[in-house]
Each structure stands twice: as structure tokens, then as C-alpha cells.
C-alpha positions in Angstrom: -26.1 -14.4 19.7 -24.3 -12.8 16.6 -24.8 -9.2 16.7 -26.4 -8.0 13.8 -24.7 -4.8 11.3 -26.4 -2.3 9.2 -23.6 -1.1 7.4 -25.0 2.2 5.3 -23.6 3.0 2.0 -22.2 0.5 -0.3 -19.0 2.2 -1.7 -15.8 0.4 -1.1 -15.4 1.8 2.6 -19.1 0.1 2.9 -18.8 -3.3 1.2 -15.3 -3.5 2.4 -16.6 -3.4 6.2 -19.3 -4.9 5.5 -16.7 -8.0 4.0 -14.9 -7.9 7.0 -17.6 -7.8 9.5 -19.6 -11.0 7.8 -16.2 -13.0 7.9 -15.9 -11.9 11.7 -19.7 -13.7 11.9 -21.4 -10.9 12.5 -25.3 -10.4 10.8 -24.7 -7.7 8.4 -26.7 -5.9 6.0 -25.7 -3.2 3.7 -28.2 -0.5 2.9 -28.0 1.7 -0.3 -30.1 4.5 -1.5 -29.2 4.2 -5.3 -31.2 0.9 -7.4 -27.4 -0.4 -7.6 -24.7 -0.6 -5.2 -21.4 0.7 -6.0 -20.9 4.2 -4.8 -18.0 5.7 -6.5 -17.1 2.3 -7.8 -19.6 1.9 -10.2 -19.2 2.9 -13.9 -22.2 4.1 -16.2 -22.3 3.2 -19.8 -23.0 5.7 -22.5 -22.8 5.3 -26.2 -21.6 1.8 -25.6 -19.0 2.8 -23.4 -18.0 2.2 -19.6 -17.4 5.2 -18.2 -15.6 5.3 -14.8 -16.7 7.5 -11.4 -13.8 6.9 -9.1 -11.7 4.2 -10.0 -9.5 5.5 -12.4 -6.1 3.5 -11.6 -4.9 1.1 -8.3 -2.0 0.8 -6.7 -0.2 -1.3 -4.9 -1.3 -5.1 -5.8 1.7 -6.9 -6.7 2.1 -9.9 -4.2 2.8 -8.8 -1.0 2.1 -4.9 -1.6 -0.9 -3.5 0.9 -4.0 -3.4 -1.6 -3.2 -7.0 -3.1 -3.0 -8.2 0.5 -6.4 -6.3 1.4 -7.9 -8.1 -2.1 -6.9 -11.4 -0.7 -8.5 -11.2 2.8 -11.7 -10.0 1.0 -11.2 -12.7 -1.3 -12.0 -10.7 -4.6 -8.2 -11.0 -5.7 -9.2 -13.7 -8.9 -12.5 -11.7 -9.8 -11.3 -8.0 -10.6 -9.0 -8.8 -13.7 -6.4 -6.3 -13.8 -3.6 -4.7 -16.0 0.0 -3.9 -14.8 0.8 -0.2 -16.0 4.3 0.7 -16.3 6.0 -1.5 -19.0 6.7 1.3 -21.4 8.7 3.0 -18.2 5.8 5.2 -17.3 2.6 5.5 -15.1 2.0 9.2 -15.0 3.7 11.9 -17.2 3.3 15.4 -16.2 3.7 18.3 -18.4 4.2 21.3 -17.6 3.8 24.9 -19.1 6.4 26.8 -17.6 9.9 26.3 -19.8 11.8 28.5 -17.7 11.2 26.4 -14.3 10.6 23.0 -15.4 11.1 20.5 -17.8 8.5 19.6 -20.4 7.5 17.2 -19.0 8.3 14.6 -15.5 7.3 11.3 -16.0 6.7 9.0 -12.8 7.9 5.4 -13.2 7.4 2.2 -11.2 9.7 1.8 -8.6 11.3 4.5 -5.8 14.7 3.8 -7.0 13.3 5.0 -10.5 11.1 7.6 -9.3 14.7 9.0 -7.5 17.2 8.8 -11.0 14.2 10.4 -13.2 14.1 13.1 -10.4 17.7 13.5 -10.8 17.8 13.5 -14.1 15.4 16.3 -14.4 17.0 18.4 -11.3 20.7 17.8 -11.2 21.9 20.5 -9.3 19.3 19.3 -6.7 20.8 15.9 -5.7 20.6 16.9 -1.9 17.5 18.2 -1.9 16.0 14.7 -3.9 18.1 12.4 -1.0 16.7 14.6 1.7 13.0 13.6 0.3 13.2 10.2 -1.0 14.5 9.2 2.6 10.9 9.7 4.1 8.9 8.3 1.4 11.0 5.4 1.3 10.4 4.7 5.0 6.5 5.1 4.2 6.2 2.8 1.2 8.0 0.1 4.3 5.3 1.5 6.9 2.7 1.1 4.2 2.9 -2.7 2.9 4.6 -4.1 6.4 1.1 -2.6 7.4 2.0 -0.9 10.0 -0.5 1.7 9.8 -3.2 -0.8 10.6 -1.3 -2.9 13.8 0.1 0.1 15.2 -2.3 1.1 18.9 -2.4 5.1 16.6 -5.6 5.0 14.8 -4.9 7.4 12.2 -1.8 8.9 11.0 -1.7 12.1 12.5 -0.3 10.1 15.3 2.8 9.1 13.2 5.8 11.1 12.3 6.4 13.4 9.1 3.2 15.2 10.2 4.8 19.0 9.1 3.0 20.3 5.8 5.2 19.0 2.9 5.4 22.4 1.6 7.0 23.1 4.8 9.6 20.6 3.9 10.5 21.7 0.3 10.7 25.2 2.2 13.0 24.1 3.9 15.3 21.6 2.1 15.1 24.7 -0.6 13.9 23.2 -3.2 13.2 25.1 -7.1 9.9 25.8 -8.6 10.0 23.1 -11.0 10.8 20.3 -8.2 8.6 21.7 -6.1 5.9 20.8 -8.7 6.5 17.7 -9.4 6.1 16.4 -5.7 3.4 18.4 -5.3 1.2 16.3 -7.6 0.6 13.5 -4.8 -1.1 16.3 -2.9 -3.4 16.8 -5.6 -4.6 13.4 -5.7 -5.6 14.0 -1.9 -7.1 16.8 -2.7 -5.3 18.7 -0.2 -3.0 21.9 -0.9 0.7 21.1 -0.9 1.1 24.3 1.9 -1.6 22.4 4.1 -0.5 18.9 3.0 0.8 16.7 5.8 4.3 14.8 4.5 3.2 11.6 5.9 0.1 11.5 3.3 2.1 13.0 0.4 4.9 10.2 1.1 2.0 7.4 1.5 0.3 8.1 -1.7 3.3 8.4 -4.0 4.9 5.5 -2.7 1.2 3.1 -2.9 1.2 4.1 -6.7 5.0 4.6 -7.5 5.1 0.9 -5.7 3.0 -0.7 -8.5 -0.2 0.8 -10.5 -2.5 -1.1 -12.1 -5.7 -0.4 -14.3 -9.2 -2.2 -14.2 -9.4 -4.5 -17.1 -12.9 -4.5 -16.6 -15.6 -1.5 -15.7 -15.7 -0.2 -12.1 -19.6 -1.5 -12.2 -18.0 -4.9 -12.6 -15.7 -4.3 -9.4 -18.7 -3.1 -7.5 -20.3 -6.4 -8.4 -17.6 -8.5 -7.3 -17.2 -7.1 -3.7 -21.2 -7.2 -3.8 -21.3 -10.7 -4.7 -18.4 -12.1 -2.7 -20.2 -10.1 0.4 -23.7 -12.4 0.0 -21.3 -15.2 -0.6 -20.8 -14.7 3.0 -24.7 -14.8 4.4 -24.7 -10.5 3.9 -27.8 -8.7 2.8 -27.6 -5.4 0.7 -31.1 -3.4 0.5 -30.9 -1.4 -3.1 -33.1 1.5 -3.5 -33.0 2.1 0.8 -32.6 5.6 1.7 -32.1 6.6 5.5 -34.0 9.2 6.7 -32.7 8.8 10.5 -30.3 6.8 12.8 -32.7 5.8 15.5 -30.9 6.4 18.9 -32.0 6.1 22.4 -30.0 7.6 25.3 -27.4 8.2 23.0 -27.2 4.1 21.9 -27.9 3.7 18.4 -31.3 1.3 18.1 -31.4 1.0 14.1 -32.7 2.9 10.9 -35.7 4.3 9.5 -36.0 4.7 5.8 -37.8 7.0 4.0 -40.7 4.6 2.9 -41.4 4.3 6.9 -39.4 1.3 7.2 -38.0 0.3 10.3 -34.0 -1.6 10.7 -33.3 -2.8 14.4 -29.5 -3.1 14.6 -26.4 -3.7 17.2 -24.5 -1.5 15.6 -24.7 0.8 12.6 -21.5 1.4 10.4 -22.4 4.4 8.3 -19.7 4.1 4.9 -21.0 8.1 4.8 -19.9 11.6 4.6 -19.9 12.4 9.1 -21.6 15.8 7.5 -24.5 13.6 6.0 -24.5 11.3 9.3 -25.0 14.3 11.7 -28.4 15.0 9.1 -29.3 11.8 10.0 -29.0 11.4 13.8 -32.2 13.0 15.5 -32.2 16.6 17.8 -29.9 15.9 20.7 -28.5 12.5 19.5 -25.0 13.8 20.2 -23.3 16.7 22.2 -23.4 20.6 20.6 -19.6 20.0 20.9 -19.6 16.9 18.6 -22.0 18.4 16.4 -19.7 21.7 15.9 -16.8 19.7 15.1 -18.5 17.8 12.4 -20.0 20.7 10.7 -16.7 23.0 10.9 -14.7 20.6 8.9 -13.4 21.8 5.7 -14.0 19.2 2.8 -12.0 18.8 -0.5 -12.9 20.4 -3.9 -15.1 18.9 -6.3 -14.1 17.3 -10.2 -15.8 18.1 -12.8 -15.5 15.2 -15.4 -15.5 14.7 -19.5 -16.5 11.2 -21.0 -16.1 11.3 -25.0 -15.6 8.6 -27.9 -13.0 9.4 -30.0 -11.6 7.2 -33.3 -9.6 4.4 -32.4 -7.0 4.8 -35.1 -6.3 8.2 -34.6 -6.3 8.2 -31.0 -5.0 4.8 -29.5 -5.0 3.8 -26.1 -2.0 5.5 -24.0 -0.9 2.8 -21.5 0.0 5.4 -19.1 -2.0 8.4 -17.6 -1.5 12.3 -18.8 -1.6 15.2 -16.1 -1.1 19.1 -17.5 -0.3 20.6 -14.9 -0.6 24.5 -14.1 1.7 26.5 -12.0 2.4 29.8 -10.2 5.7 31.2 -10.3 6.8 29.4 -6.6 6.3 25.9 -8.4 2.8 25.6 -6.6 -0.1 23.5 -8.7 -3.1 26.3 -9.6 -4.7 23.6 -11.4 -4.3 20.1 -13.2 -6.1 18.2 -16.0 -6.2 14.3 -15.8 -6.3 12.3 -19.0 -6.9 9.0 -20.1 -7.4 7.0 -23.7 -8.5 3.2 -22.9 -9.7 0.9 -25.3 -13.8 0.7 -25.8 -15.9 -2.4 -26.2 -17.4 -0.5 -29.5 -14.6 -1.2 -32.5 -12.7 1.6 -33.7 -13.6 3.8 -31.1 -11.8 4.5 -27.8 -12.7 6.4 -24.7 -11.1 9.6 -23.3 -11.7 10.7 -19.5 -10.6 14.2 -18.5 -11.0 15.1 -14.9 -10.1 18.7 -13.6 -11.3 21.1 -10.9 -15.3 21.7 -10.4 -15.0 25.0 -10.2 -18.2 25.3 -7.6 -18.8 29.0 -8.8 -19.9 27.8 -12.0 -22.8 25.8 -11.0 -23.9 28.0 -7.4 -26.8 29.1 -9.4 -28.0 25.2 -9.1 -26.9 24.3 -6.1 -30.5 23.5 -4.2 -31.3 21.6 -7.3 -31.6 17.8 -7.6 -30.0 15.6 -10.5 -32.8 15.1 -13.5 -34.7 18.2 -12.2 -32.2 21.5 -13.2 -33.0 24.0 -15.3 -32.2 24.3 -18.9 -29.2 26.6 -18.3 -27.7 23.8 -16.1 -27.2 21.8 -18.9 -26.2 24.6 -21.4 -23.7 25.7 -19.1 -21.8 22.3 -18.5 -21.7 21.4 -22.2 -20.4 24.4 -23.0 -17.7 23.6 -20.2 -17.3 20.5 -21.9 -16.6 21.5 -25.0 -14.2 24.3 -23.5 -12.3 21.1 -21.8 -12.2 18.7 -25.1 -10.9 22.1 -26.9 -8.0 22.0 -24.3 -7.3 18.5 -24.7 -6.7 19.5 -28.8 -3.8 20.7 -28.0 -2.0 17.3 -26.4 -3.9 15.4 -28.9 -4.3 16.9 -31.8 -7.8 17.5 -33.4 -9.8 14.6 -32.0 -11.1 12.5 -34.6 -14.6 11.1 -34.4 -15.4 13.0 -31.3 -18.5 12.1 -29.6 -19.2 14.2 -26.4 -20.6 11.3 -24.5 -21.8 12.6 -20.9 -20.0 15.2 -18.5 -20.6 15.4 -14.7 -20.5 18.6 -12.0 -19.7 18.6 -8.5 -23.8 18.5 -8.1 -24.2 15.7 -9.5 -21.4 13.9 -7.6 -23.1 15.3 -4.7 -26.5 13.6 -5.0 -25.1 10.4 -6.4 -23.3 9.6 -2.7 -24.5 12.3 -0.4 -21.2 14.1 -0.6 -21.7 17.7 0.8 -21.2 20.6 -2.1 -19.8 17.8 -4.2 -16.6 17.0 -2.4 -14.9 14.5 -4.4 -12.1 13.3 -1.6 -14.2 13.9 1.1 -12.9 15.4 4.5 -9.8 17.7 3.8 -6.7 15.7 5.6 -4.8 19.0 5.9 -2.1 19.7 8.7 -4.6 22.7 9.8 -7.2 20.5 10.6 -5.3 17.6 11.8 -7.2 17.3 15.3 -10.5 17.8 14.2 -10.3 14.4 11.7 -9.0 12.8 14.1 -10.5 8.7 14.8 -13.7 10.2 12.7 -15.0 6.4 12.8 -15.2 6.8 16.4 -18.8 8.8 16.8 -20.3 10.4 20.4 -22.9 7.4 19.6 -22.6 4.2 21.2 -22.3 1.4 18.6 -22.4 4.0 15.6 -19.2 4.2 13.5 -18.1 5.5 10.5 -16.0 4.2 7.6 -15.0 5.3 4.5 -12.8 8.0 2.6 -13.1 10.3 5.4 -11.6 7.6 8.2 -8.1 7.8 7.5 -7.2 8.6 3.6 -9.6 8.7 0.4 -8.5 6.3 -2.3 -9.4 2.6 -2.6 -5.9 1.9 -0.5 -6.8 4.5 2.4 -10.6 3.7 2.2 -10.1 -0.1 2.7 -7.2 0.7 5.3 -10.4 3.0 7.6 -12.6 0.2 7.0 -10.0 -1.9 8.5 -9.5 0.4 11.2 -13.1 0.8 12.0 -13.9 -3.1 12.0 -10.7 -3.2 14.7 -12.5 -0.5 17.0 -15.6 -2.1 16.4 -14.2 -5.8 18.1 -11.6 -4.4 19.5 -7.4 -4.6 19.2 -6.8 -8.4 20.7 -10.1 -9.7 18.8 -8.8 -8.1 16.1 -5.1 -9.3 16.1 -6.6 -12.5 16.6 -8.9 -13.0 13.7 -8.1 -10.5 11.2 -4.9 -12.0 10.0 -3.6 -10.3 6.6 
């Protein structure tokens, strides 16, 4: 008999498994506690405009690069139309606002050959220094599309080389301020410190993005759809508006789920596409081992974003094919802080769109942190549009005064935090930081038998490392020669 799958959540780590798992034969059905599955992937729409959660910009999917070969097995390649970025010579330009350490401005291009002559270009009295650190991130961008990661008998990459915190390395290769700050952006998108940062993950993420970056050229609710519909293509099930109250376990054996209307799920196996915080919640009093429990709980998570969504006029502010990073810094070249911009084209005429993403800054919104989205108090909501308009003020001074602005929504760590059970908001997940390197290590494996984990916090957040855990889950779930066998990328 095929076994049958409750796969919980229905982000990408959740409909990616899920994916896998039907086309394996197994009976799977996804639950989700929102009325639309999506998780991070799915946009909202506001003023007539799609406004993006997570999915901001992809790399990696020209033919034969690791996320185009994970679209193809999923078979969603041909139905999430995409734009290559890059053609002007950038994907990501950094300024800076320390002249007397760095340059205006870095930007990164497409291609590590590039990336290494713009380095050069910008630090060149530091030409040993930039050989001594493209070496290793050139050897990961091989690791990464040869998919090594994911054949290798190491389940996570702790168990790799290059595991000594990058700042570490720029320590000691003796790197300046400003080049220090330039790698150190990778980190950020990890949401890991580049002190605490492990080189192997600084390394993989530049090089999936520096390899080729691409942008949506549709709304992340349309990707969410996609891998949705290609997913009960296959025979899968997804339950919308579902929320778990427990994992039902027996002699530490998961049995199935009960949902909060009463509702009882028999499964095989449960795949929880969840926060390990928010599945400990979930498991009943004595499920697991004090040990296992302690471990979960003591694991530091990431910081949370707080994001800006606003229309702006079309002709005064046109798209910018490339995205924008101002970038703070301390006097040893560390990041203190970053801003993230975008301008895409709208589907309203004459108006475009402008994302800025930067810190949460949690201490701004602890007076509201036991409340619920839709039920905070009026000073909630005074407080984050004034933050807003604080933000858009700071954006004035890239853009110049911004034309028909329109302050369409804004969103706090809280509110990430109730949309996918995140715990305090954490946008990335569990922190992948050198200090905690044994404590996230082979997360999907749980003290349950037949309850796994997937996600961001498996092996890397980030569509590439989320679908890579997924991956990695599905192979402990079957096992390494099943595995080898049938999942054939």
C-alpha cells in the first residue's frame, strides 16, 4: 500500500516536498492554516499592485545551474515566466556611506570572473587578498550546481569544508574595511552576522546569485499557484484554512493531525514545512525527550524585516533593472545595517512599485508582541506608519523626491510572525551561524518516528536552500539508494 503524507505548511519547503513525495507515489496531502497556500511565496495586492513577501529575486536558473534543474524535476520550469537580470552589467549595487573606506558604491555583476575584476577594480592594492577569496567561492558555485550538496552521504553543510566564520577569514587574509564590506553583504542575506557567518554559506549564496539572478515576471501569488497546481496535477490534496493544533503521536510514532475545528488526519508520516520552535508547540507533553526539547527551544533564530510597499509615478521613477542596497558600516568594515530597494513596473499605467526591506527593529513593536494581526491597538498602526514614512524619507535621498507617492501597505516582524508561524518574526528562520553549528544540525531529522521537517531551517533559507532541505528530507524519508534511484536531477 502507498504510504500516505501530511505535509504541513505550504511554503516552498512544503509544496516542494510535497512535489517530490507525490512523484515518488506516495498519498500526500498538504495542510495550510491560511485561506490560500503560498507561505512566503505569495504576494498581496494593494492599490492595484502585487506586492511581494519573500520572493524578491532567484538565482541560479540558467540551463544546468541548481534552481533551474530543481524547476525542471518539479516540472514548474514553463509556468513561472521569468526575467534575466544583469544585462546592464549589474544585479546588485551597493552604496556605501563611508568615503574614506570605500568606494561609492560596489556593484555585483553576473559571473565570478566579473564579480573578481569589479573587486579589483575597486581594491587594487588588495589583489592577494581578492585571489585568496574567490578560490573558495569558486569551488562552491562547482559544489553547488554539480549538486553535490545533495548526493554527498553529509546531510547538511556543516559537514563540508570552509566551515570557519568568514569574518574569520578576512581576519586573516587582512583584508580593509571597505572589502570587508562588500563580502559581507551575502551574510546579510542569510541573516547571519559576518563574525558568526560560516564561509561555506557566505561562498554558496554569492555564488547561486552571482551565477545568474533572475526576477519573477509575474507575482509571487502566481508562483505559489503554479507549484500548487502542478502538485494536484499529481493526485495531491492541499486543505486551505487547516490549522494544526497537535501532531498526534503514540509511543513516540507520529499517528496524524488534529486541527483546530476537532478534525482528525491519520498519516504514515508527517512532513512539517514549519519553524522546529512551532513543531515542538505542536507535539503533545512527552512526545519527545527534555533533551530534544532543550535543543529546539535554545536555538537562536534570525532578525526580522520590516517592509515598505508604495506607488510611485512611473515617469519619474522608472523601473531599475537591478536591485539597490545602502549599506551602513562601522569603522572595521562590518554591516550595522542595510536598506533593500527595488522599482518594478505596476500593472496600473504610469505608476510603478517601490519595495524597501530593512531591519525590524523588534524593540519598536515589544509593546505588541502578544497581539494578533487585525486585533492591535491603535498605536500599533500609528507607530509603523510613522516608521514608514521615516523609511520613504530615507529612500528621498537615492531617489529624489518621490513623485506621486502612495504609501501602499507596510509590514512588522509581527505580522510576518502570524502569517507563517515564525517565532518573534524571524524572517530567515534558524540562525546558520558557526556558533551554533551542532545544534542545526540534520533539523529534518526529529526524536519522532516518521515526523520530519523541511523548509528554510533544514539546510539554508532562500528558494535555492529551501528546495535543496526539501530535497534532503524527501532522501531521509526513502532513504539514500531509493533515492539515488528515483530522484534523478
Amino acid at each position: 500500500m502507498r504510504k500516505s503524507i501530511l505535509v504541513l505548511g505550504s511554503g516552498i519547503g512544503g509544496l516542494s516536498a510535497a512535489i517530490i513525495l507525490a512523484k515518488l507515489g506516495f498519498r500526500v496531502t498538504v495542510v495550510e492554516k491560511n485561506r490560500m497556500a503560498g507561505g512566503l511565496l505569495r504576494s498581496y495586492r494593494r492599490g492595484g499592485l502585487d506586492c511581494e513577501v519573500g520572493v524578491h529575486y532567484l538565482g541560479s536558473l540558467d540551463r544546468g545551474q541548481i534552481l533551474r534543474r530543481f524547476f525542471d524535476y518539479l516540472g514548474v520550469t514553463d509556468s513561472i515566466p521569468v526575467k534575466r537580470m544583469g544585462k546592464d552589467g549589474v544585479i546588485d549595487r551597493y552604496l556605501f556611506d563611508s568615503p574614506a573606506t570605500h568606494p561609492h558604491q560596489f556593484d555585483m555583476p553576473e559571473g565570478l570572473d566579473a564579480y573578481a575584476d569589479n573587486l579589483k577594480a575597486a581594491f587594487p592594492e588588495e589583489l592577494r587578498c581578492i585571489d585568496g577569496i574567490m578560490s573558495p567561492i569558486c569551488k562552491a558555485a562547482d559544489q553547488l550546481h554539480s549538486l553535490e550538496l545533495l548526493n554527498s552521504s553529509g546531510a547538511d553543510f556543516s559537514l563540508l569544508d570552509q566551515s570557519l566564520p568568514f569574518g574569520e577569514v578576512l581576519d586573516t587574509l587582512g583584508c580593509s574595511p571597505g572589502l570587508r564590506s562588500v563580502l559581507a553583504i551575502p551574510s546579510s542575506w542569510l541573516g547571519v552576522p559576518l563574525a558568526d557567518c560560516p564561509a561555506y554559506y557566505h561562498n554558496i549564496a554569492l555564488a547561486s546569485y552571482v551565477s545568474s539572478s533572475w526576477r519573477l515576471q509575474c507575482s509571487g501569488a502566481y508562483m505559489a499557484d503554479a507549484l500548487t497546481a502542478r502538485f494536484e496535477e499529481l493526485g495531491g490534496q492541499v486543505l486551505r484554512g487547516a490549522d494544526v493544533s497537535e501532531i498526534q503521536v503514540k509511543s513516540r510514532v507520529v499517528k496524524g493531525v488534529q486541527l483546530q475545528d476537532g478534525t482528525t488526519l491519520a498519516a504514515d508520516i508527517v512532513v512539517a514545512a514549519l519553524h522546529p520552535k512551532a513543531v515542538l508547540q505542536m507535539l503533545p507533553q512527552g512526545a519527545v525527550k527534555p533533551s530534544y526539547a532543550n535543543r529546539i527551544k535554545g536555538l537562536q533564530d534570525t532578525h526580522g524585516i520590516f517592509t515598505v510597499h508604495a506607488a510611485v509615478d512611473a515617469a519619474a521613477h522608472p523601473e531599475i533593472p537591478h536591485n539597490l542596497f545602502k549599506v551602513d558600516t562601522d569603522s572595521s568594515g562590518n554591516v550595522s545595517d542595510l536598506r533593500y530597494y527595488q522599482i518594478r513596473r505596476s500593472r496600473r499605467e504610469g505608476v510603478n512599485l517601490l519595495s524597501i526591506l530593512t531591519s525590524g527593529h523588534d524593540e519598536l513593536w515589544q509593546p505588541w508582541v502578544h497581539s494578533t494581526t487585525g486585533r492591535r491597538a491603535d498605536a500599533y498602526y500609528a507607530r509603523k506608519q510613522k516608521y514608514s514614512e521615516l523609511i520613504l524619507e530615507e529612500a528621498e535621498q537615492i531617489f529624489g523626491k518621490l513623485q506621486g507617492l502612495e504609501l501602499l501597505d507596510s509590514s512588522t516582524p509581527l505580522t510576518l510572525r502570524d502569517w507563517v508561524n515564525s517565532p518573534d518574526g524571524s524572517a530567515y528562520g534558524v540562525l546558520r551561524s558557526a556558533s551554533q553549528v551542532l545544534g542545526t544540525a540534520l533539523l529534518n531529522r526529529t526524536a519522532v518516528q516518521g515526523l520530519f521537517l523541511a523548509g528554510q531551517n533544514v539546510m539554508a533559507p532562500g528558494v535555492i536552500g529551501t528546495i535543496l532541505g526539501s530535497f534532503a528530507t524527501v532522501k531521509l524519508i526513502v532513504g539514500e539508494d531509493d533515492f539515488a534511484r528515483s530522484c534523478r536531477l
